[in-house]
C-alpha positions as CSV (number, residue, x, y, z in Angstrom):
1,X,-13.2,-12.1,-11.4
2,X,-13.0,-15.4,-13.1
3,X,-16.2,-16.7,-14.9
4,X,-17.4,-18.7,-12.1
5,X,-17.7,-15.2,-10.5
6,X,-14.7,-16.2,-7.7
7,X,-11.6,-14.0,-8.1
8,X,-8.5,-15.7,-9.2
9,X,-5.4,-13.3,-8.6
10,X,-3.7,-13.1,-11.7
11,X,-6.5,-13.2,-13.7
12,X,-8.0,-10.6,-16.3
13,X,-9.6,-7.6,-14.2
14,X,-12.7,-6.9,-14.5
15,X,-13.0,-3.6,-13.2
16,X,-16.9,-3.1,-13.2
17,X,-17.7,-3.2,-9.4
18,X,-14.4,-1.6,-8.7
19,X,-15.5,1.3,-10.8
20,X,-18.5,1.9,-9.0
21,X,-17.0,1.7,-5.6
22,X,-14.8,4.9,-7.0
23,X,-18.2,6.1,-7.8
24,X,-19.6,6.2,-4.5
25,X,-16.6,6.9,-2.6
26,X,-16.2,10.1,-5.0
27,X,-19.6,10.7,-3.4
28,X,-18.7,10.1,0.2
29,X,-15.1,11.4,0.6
30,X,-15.1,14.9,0.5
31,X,-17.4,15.1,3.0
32,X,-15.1,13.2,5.2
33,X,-11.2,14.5,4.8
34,X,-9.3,16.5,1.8
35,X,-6.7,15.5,-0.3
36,X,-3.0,16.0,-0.7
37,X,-1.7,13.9,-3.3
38,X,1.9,14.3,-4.9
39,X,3.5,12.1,-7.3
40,X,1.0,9.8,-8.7
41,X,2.6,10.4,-11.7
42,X,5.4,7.5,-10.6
43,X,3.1,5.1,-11.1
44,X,3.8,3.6,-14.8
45,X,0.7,3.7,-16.5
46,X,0.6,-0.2,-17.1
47,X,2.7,-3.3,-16.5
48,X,3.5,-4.6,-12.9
49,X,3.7,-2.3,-10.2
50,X,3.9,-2.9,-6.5
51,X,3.2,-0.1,-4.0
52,X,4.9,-0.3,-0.7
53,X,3.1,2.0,1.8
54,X,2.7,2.3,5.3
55,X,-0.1,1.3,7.3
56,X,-1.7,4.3,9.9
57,X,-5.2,4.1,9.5
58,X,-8.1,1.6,7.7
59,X,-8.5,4.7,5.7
60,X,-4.9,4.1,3.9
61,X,-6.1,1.7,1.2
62,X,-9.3,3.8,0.1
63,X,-6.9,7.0,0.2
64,X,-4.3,5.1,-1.7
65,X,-6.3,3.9,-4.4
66,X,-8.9,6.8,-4.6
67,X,-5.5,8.7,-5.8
68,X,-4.3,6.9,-8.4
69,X,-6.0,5.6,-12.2
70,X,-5.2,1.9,-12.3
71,X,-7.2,-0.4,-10.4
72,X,-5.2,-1.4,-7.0
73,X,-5.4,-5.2,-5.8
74,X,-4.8,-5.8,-2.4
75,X,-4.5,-8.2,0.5
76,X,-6.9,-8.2,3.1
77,X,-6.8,-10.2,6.8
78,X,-8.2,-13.4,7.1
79,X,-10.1,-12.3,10.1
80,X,-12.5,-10.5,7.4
81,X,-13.3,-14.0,6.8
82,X,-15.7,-14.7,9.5
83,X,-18.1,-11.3,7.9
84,X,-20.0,-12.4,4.9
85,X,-20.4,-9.3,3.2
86,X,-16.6,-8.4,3.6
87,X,-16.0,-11.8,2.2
88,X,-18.0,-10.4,-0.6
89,X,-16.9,-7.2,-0.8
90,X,-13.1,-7.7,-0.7
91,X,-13.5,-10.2,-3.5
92,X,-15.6,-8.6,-5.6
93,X,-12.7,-5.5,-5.7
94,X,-10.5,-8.3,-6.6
95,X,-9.1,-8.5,-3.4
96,X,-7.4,-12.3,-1.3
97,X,-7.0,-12.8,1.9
98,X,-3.8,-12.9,3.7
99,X,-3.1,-15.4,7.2
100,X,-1.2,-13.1,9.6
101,X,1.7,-14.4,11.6
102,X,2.1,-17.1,9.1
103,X,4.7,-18.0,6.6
104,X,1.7,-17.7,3.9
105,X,3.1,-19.2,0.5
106,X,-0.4,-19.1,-0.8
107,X,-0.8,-15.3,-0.4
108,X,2.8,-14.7,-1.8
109,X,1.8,-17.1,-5.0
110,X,-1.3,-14.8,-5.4
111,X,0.8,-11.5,-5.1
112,X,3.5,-12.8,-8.0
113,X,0.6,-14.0,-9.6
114,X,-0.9,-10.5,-9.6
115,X,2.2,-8.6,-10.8
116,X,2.9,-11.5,-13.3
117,X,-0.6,-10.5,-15.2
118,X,1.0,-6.9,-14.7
119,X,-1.3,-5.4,-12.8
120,X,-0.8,-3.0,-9.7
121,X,-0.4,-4.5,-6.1
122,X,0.0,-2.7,-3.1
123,X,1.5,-4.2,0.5
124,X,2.4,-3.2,3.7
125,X,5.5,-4.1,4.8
126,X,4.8,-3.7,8.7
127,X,2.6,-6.2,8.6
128,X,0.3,-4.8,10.2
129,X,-1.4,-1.2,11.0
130,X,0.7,1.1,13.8
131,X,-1.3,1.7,16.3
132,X,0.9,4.8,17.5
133,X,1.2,5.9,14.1
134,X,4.9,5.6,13.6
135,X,6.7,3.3,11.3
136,X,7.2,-0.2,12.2
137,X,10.1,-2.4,11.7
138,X,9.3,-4.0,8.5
139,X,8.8,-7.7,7.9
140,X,11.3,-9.5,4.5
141,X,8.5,-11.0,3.1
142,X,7.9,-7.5,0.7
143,X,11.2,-7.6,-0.6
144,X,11.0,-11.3,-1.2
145,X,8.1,-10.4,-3.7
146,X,10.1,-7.5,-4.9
147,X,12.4,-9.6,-5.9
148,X,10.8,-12.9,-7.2
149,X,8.6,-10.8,-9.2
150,X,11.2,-8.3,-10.6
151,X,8.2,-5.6,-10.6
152,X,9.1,-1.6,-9.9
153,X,8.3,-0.9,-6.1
154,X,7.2,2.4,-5.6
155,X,7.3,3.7,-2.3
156,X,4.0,5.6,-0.6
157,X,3.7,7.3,2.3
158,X,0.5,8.5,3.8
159,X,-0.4,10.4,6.9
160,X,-3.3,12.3,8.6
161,X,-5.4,9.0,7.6
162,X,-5.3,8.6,11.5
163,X,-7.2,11.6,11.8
164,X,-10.6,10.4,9.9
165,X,-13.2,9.8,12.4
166,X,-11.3,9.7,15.1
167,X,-12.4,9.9,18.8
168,X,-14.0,13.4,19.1
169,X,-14.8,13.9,14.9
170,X,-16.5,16.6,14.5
171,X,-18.2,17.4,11.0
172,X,-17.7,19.8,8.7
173,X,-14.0,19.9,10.0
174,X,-12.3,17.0,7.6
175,X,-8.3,16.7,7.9
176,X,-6.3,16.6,4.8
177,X,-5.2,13.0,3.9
178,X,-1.4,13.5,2.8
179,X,0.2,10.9,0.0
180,X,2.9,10.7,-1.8
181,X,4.1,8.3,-4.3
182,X,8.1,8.2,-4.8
183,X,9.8,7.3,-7.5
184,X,10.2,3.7,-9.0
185,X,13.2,1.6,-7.7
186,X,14.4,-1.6,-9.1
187,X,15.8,-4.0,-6.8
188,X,17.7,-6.8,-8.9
189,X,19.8,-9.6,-6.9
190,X,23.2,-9.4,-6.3
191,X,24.2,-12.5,-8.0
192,X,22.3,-15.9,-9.6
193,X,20.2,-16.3,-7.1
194,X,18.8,-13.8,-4.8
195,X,20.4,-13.4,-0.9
196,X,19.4,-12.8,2.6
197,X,21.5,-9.7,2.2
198,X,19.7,-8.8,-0.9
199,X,16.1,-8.9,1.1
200,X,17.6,-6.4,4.1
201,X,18.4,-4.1,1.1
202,X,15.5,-3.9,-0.5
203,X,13.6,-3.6,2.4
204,X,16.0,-1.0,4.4
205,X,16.1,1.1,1.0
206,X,12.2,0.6,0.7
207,X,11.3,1.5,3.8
208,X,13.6,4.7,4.5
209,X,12.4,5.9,1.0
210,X,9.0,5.8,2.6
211,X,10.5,7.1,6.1
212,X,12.2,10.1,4.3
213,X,8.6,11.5,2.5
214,X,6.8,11.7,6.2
215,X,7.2,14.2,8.8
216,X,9.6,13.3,11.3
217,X,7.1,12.6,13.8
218,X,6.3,9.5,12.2
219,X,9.5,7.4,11.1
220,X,9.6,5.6,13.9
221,X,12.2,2.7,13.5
222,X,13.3,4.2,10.7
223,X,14.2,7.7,12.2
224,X,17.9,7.6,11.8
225,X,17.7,8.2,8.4
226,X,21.3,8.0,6.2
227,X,22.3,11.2,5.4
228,X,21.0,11.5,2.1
229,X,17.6,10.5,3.0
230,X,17.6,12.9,5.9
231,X,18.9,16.0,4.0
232,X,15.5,15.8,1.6
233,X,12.9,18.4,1.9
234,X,10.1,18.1,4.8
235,X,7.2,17.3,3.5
236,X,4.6,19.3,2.5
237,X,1.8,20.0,4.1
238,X,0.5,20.5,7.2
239,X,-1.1,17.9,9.5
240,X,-4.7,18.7,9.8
């Protein structure tokens, strides 16, 4: 946060009140699902990073950067807006708020400005969170910060988030929370300037990278995976 005490993306982080939050969600977690992390060790230690992940459950982002050491900034729905204390909350964890639907430049100047400070940014490419749990066409405006910014994407995948709480939860039963971080990939543009072409790529290479580390159950648009992709290893894990 800046000093005013208003968060300013791109600024130095301040990781005090983040911290904490780690500290009571290392509280409250375990009591709610396990862990299955694999691959953390992708993400470079410092300088720009942005995460590309898919979006199942409100429990992805908590998951996502419970698992990994560097603080994780993120964009949140304006809709949060209208609360308050999420107004609060989300910008005091160095969080900005995103308008849906919208060609937002103002939330992609925040992202570069994030990864310009090189610091660690995560996005969902959907858009939005699947509400049957299977990958949805993605939406250019990722790869258009992949590019710009010239930042290492690393692709996440996460699953069994949709199982937290659910309809029916029953404690002490917790599901296991799956994630796994791929390796870094570099998207540079194909010529001077970066093309339309160059945005499809990057996103198509994106999100089948994510597509190929979930079960099968859950690629969705992306299920016809090249040959390559599909011939990797099933995940690990199982479901609950």
């Amino acid at each position: 946060m800046s000093s005013s005490g208003k968060y300013i993306p791109g600024n130095t982080e301040r990781a005090g009140f983040y911290s904490f939050a780690r500290f009571v969600l290392s509280l409250i977690l375990p009591f709610l699902f396990k862990f299955d992390v694999q691959g953390a060790e992708h993400i470079p230690e410092n300088g720009a990073v942005l995460l590309a992940s898919n979006h199942f459950s409100g429990w992805d982002i908590i998951a996502t950067a419970f698992s990994m050491k560097r603080m994780l900034h993120f964009m949140a729905k304006s809709e949060y807006t209208k609360s308050r204390f999420l107004t609060w909350l989300f910008t005091h964890l160095e969080a900005f708020f995103v308008n849906r639907g919208e060609g937002d430049t103002e939330a992609i100047r925040n992202c570069l400005a994030v990864l310009k400070a090189q610091q660690a940014l995560i996005i969902y490419p959907e858009g939005h969170r699947s509400e049957d749990h299977a990958l949805l066409k993605a939406h250019e405006g990722f790869a258009l910060i992949a590019l710009k910014s010239g930042a290492p994407v690393v692709p996440v995948a996460v699953w069994g988030s949709e199982l937290v709480l659910r309809k029916g939860y029953r404690w002490p039963h917790r599901p296991v929370v799956h994630i796994r971080f791929g390796q870094p990939m570099l998207f540079p543009a194909s010529g001077k300037k970066y093309t339309r072409a160059d945005m499809q790529s990057a996103t198509d290479d994106t999100m089948r990278a994510i597509a190929a580390a979930l079960p099968e159950k859950y690629r969705g648009a992306y299920a016809a995976l090249p040959d390559s992709a599909a011939a990797q290893k099933e995940p690990v894990g199982s479901e609950e």
